[in-house]
N, CA, C and O atoms as a GROMACS GRO file, in nm:
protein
  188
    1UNK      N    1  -6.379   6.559  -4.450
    1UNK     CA    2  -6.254   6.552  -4.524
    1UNK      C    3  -6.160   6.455  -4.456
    1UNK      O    4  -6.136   6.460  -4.336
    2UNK      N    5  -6.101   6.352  -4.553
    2UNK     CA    6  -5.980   6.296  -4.451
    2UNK      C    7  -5.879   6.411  -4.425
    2UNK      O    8  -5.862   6.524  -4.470
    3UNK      N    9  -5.821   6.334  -4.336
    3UNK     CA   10  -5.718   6.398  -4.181
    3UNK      C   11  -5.592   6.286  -4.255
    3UNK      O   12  -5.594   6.163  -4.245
    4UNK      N   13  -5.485   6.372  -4.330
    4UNK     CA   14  -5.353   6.270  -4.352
    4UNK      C   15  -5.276   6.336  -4.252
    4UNK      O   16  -5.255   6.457  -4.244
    5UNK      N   17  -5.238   6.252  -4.183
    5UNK     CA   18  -5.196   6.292  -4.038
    5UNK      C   19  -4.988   6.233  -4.059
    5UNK      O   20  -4.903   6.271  -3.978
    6UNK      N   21  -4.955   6.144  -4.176
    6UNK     CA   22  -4.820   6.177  -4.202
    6UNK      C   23  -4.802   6.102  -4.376
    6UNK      O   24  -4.888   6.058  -4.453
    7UNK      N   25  -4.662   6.111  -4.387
    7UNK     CA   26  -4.635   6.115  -4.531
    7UNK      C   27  -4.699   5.935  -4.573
    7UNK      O   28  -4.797   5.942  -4.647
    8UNK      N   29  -4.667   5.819  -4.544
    8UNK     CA   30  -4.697   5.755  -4.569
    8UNK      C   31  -4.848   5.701  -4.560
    8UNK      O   32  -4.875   5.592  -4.611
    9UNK      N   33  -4.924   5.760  -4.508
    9UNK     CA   34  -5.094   5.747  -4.508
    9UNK      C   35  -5.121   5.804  -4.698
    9UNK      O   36  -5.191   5.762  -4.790
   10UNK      N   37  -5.030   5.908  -4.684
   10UNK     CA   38  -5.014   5.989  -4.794
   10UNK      C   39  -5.006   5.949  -4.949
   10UNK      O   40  -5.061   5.976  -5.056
   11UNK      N   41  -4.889   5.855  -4.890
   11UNK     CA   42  -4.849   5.749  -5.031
   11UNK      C   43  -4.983   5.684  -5.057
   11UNK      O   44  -5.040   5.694  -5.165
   12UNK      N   45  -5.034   5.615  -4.952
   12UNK     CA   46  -5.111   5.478  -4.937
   12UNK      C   47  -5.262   5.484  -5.013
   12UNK      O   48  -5.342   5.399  -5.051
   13UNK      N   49  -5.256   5.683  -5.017
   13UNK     CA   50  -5.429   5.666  -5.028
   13UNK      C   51  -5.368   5.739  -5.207
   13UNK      O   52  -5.428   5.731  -5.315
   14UNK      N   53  -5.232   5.807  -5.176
   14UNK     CA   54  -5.241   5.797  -5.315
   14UNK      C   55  -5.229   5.717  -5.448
   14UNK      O   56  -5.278   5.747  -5.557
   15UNK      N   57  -5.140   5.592  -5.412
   15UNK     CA   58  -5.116   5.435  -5.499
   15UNK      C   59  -5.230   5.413  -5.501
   15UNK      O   60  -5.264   5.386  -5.616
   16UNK      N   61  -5.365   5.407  -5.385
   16UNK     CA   62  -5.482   5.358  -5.376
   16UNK      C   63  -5.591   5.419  -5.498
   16UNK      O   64  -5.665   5.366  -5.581
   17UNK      N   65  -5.562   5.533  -5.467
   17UNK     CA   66  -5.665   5.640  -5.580
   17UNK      C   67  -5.626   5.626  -5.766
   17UNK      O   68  -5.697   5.649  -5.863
   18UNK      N   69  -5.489   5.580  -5.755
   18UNK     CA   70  -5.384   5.562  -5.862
   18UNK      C   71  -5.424   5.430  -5.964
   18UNK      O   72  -5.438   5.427  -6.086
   19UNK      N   73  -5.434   5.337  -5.873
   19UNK     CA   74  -5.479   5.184  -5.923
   19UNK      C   75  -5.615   5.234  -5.916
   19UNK      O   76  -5.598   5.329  -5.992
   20UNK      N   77  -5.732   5.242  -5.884
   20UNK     CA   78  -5.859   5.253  -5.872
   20UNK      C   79  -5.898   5.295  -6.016
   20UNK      O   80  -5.960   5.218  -6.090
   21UNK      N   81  -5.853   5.443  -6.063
   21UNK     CA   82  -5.850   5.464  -6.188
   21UNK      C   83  -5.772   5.428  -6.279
   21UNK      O   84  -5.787   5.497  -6.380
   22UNK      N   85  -5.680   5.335  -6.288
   22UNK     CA   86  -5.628   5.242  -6.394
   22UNK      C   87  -5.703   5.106  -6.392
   22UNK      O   88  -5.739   5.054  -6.498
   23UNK      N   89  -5.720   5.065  -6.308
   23UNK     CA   90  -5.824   4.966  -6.295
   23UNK      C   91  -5.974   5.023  -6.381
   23UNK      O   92  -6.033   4.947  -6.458
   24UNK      N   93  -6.024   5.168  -6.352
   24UNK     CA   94  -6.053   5.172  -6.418
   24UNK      C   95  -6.118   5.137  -6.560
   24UNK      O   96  -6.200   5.059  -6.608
   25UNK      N   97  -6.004   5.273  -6.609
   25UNK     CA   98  -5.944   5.242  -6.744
   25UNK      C   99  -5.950   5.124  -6.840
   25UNK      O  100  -5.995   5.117  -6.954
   26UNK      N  101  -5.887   5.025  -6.752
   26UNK     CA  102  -5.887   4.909  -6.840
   26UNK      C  103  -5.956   4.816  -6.839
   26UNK      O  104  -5.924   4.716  -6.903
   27UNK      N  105  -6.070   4.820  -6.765
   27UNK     CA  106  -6.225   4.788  -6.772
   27UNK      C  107  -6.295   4.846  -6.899
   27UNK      O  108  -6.354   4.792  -6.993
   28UNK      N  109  -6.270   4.968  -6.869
   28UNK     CA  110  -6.344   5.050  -7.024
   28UNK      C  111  -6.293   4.988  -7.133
   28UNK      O  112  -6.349   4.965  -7.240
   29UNK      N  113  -6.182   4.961  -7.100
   29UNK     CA  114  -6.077   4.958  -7.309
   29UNK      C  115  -6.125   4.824  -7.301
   29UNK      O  116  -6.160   4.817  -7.418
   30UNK      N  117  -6.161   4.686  -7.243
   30UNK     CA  118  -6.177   4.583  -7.280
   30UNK      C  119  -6.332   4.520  -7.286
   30UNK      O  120  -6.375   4.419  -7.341
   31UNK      N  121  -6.404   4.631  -7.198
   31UNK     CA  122  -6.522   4.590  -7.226
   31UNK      C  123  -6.608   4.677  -7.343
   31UNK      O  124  -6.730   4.664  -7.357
   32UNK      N  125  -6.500   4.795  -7.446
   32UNK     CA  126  -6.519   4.839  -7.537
   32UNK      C  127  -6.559   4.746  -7.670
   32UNK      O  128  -6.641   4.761  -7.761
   33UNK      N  129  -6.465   4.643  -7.636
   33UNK     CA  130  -6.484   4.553  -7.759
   33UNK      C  131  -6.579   4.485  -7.808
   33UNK      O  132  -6.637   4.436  -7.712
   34UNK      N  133  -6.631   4.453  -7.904
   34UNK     CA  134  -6.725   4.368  -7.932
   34UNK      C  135  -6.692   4.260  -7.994
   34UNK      O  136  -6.631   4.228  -8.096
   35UNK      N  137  -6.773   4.191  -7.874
   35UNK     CA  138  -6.752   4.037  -7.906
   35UNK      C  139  -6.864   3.949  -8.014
   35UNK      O  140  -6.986   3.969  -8.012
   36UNK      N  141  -6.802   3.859  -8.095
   36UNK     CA  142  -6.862   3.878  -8.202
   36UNK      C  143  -6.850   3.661  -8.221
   36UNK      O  144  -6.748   3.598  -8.249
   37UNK      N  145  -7.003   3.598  -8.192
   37UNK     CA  146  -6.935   3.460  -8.218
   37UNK      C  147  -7.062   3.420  -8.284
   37UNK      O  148  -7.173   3.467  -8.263
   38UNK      N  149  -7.034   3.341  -8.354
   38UNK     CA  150  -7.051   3.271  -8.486
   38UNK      C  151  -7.072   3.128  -8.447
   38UNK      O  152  -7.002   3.063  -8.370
   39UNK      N  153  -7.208   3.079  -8.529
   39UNK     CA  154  -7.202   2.934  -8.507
   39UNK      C  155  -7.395   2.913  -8.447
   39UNK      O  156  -7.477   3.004  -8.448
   40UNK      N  157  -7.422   2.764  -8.401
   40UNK     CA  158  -7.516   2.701  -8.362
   40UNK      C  159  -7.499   2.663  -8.266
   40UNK      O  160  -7.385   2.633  -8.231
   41UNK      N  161  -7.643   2.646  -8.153
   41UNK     CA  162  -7.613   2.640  -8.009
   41UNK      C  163  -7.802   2.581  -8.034
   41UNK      O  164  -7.886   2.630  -8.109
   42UNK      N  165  -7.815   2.480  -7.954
   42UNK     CA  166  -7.898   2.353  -7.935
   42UNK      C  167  -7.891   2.309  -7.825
   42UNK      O  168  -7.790   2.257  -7.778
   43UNK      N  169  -8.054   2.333  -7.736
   43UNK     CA  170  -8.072   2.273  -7.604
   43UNK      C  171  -8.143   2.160  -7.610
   43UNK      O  172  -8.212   2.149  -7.712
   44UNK      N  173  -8.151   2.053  -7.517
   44UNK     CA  174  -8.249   1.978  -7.462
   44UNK      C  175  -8.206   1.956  -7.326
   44UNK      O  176  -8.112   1.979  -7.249
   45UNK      N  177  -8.389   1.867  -7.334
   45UNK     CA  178  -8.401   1.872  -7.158
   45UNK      C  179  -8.346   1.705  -7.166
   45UNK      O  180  -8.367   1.640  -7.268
   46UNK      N  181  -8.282   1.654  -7.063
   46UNK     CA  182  -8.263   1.516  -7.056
   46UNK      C  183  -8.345   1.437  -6.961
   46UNK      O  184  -8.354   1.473  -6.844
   47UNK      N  185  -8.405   1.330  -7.006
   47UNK     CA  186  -8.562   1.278  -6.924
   47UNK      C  187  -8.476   1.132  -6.833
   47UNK      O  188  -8.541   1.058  -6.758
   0.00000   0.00000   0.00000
């Protein structure tokens, strides 16, 4: 188990834990979307 040994370790791991799951979050909501593209795509090799 961590050892919070005073108030500001306190803050630090809690902003930390705070952003982690909003970071998250908004990974999920944007990689929810579907991306959707349209069109023609043509390779060659160049000699």
């Amino acid at each position: 188990m961590i050892n919070i040994n005073n108030k500001k370790q306190l803050e630090v791991l809690i902003f930390t834990l705070i952003a982690i799951i909003t970071l998250g979050v908004g990974y999920a909501g944007i990689t929810a979307i579907n991306l959707v593209i349209n069109g023609d795509a043509t390779t060659s090799v160049n000699d």
